[in-house]
N, C-alpha and C positions, 0 to 999 in steps of 0.2 A: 699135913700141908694141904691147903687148899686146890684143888683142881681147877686151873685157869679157864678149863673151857668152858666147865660150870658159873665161874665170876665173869666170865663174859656175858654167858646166856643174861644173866642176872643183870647187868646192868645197862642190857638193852632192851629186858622187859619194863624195866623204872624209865627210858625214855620213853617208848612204846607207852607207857601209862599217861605220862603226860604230856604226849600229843594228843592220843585219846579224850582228856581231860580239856584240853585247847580245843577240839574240833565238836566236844560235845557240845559245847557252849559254845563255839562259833555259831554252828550251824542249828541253834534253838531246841537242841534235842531230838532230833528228828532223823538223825542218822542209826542207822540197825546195823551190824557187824562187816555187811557186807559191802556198805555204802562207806563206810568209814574205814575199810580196809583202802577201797580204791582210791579214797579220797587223800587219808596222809601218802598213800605209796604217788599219788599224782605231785604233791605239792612237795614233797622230798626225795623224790626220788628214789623210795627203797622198793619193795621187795614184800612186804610182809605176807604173810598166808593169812586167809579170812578165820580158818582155825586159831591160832596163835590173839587174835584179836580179839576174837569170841573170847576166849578163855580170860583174857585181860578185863574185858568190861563185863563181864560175869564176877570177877572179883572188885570190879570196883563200884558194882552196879548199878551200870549206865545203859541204857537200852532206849529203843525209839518211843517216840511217847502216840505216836500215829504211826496206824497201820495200815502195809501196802496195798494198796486193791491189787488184788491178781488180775491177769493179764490175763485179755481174752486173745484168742486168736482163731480165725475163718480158718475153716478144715482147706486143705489142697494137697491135690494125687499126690504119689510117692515120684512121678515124673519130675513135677518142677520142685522139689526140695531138695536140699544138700545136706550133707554132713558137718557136723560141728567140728571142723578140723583148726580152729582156735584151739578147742580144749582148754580156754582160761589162761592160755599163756599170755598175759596185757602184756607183759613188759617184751622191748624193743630196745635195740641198740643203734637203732640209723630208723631217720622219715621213712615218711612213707609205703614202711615193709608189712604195719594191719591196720586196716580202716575199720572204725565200727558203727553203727549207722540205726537208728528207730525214729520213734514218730510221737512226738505226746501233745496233749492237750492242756489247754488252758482254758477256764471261765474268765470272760470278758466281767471284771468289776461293775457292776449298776446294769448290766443287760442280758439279755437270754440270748444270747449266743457264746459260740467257742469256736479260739483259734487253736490252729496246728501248727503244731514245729518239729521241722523235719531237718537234721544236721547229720552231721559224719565225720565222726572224731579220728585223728591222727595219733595211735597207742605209743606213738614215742615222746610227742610231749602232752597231749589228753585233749590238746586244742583245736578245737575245730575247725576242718579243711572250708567248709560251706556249709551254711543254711538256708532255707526258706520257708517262709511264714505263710501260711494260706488260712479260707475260711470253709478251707475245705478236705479233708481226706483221701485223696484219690490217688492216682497213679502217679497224674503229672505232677503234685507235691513231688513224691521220691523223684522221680524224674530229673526234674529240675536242679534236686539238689545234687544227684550225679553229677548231670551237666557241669552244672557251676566247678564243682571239685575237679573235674579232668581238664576243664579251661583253665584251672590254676596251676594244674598239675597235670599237664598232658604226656610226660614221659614214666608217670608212677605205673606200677603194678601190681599192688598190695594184696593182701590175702583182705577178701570184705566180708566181715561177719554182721549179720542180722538178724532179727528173731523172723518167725515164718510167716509176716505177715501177707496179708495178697501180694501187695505191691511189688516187694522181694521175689515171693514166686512167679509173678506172672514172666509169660514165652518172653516180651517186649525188654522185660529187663536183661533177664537172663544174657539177651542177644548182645544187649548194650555194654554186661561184664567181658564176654567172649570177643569182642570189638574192640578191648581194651586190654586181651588178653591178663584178666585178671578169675582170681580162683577165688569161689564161693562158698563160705562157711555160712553155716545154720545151726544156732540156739535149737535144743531138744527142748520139746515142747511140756511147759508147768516149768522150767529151768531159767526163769531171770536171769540167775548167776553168770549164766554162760557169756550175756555180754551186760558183764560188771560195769565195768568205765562208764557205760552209756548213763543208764542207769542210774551212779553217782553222779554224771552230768547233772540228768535230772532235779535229782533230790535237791542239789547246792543251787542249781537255778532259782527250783520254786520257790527254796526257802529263803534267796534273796529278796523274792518277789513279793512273798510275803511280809518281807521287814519294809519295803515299802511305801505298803499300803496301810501300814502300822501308824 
């Protein structure tokens, strides 16, 4: 007699493959295991482990066709950093309970310049609380985009996870989280993964971006 839990397993990795299968080709190929975990678990609302995923697109073999540049990041004391008290847990059961928050860049199409975008995603539906566009990098980028977020939402208190960029550490911010009685997590540094969602923001944006300009 068959083992039901076993036929279970089994017929959630055959959906599991062909979401996989939808998102690779949604998304031009450009998704890596860890982008496409957060991405189906965004748009269905499940659960999956980036393990379990990996192993699916290693059997189906689908993998990104462009690879990530690694993230740099400005060294800063052990003062103003935090601990990574996310630990990866995205998913949420009610708003506003973890905010996740970075900063990427964009080449302007026909010119030598580049802008910034700085947003701050909401981990219970992946959709962004606020953003702001600049032509520039700096503080008042993040800044601003706090701002924006607590004018939308001036009774939240979320756990906010960042990678450890200046902006993040600097004293200025810091004061502005404790003001708002909010608890600060930090990405361990060479660890993208830690904030996933963001990240997969990313990848789905650019790749829009690029169909396009197509």
């Amino acid at each position: 007699m068959a083992d039901p839990g076993h036929s279970c397993a089994g017929a959630e990795n055959q959906e599991l493959a062909v979401l996989i299968k939808e998102y690779d080709e949604r998304f031009c190929h450009i998704l890596g295991y860890r982008r496409m975990t957060s991405w189906i678990n965004h748009f269905n609302h499940t659960c999956y482990s980036p393990k379990r995923v990996h192993r699916i697109m290693k059997k189906l073999n689908i993998h990104a066709i462009i690879r990530k540049k690694k993230k740099k990041y400005k060294s800063s004391t052990p003062e103003t950093t935090a601990e990574n008290k996310l630990k990866r847990e995205f998913c949420t059961d009610a708003p506003n309970q973890k905010w996740v928050t970075d900063v990427t860049e964009f080449k302007v199409p026909g010119e030598k310049k580049k802008l910034y975008l700085s947003a701050i995603l909401n981990l219970y539906d992946r959709y962004p609380v606020s953003y702001v566009i600049s032509c520039r990098n700096d503080n008042q980028l993040v800044f601003k985009t706090f701002d924006k977020a607590i004018a939308a939402n001036p009774d939240a208190k979320p756990l906010f996870h960042s990678d450890r960029g200046f902006q993040y550490t600097s004293r200025i911010f810091q004061r502005k989280l404790k003001e708002q009685k909010m608890e600060q997590s930090m990405s361990r540094v060479g660890y993208c993964i830690d904030n996933g969602p963001t990240e997969g923001f990313w990848g789905i944006l650019k790749a829009r971006c690029i169909k396009c300009m197509r």
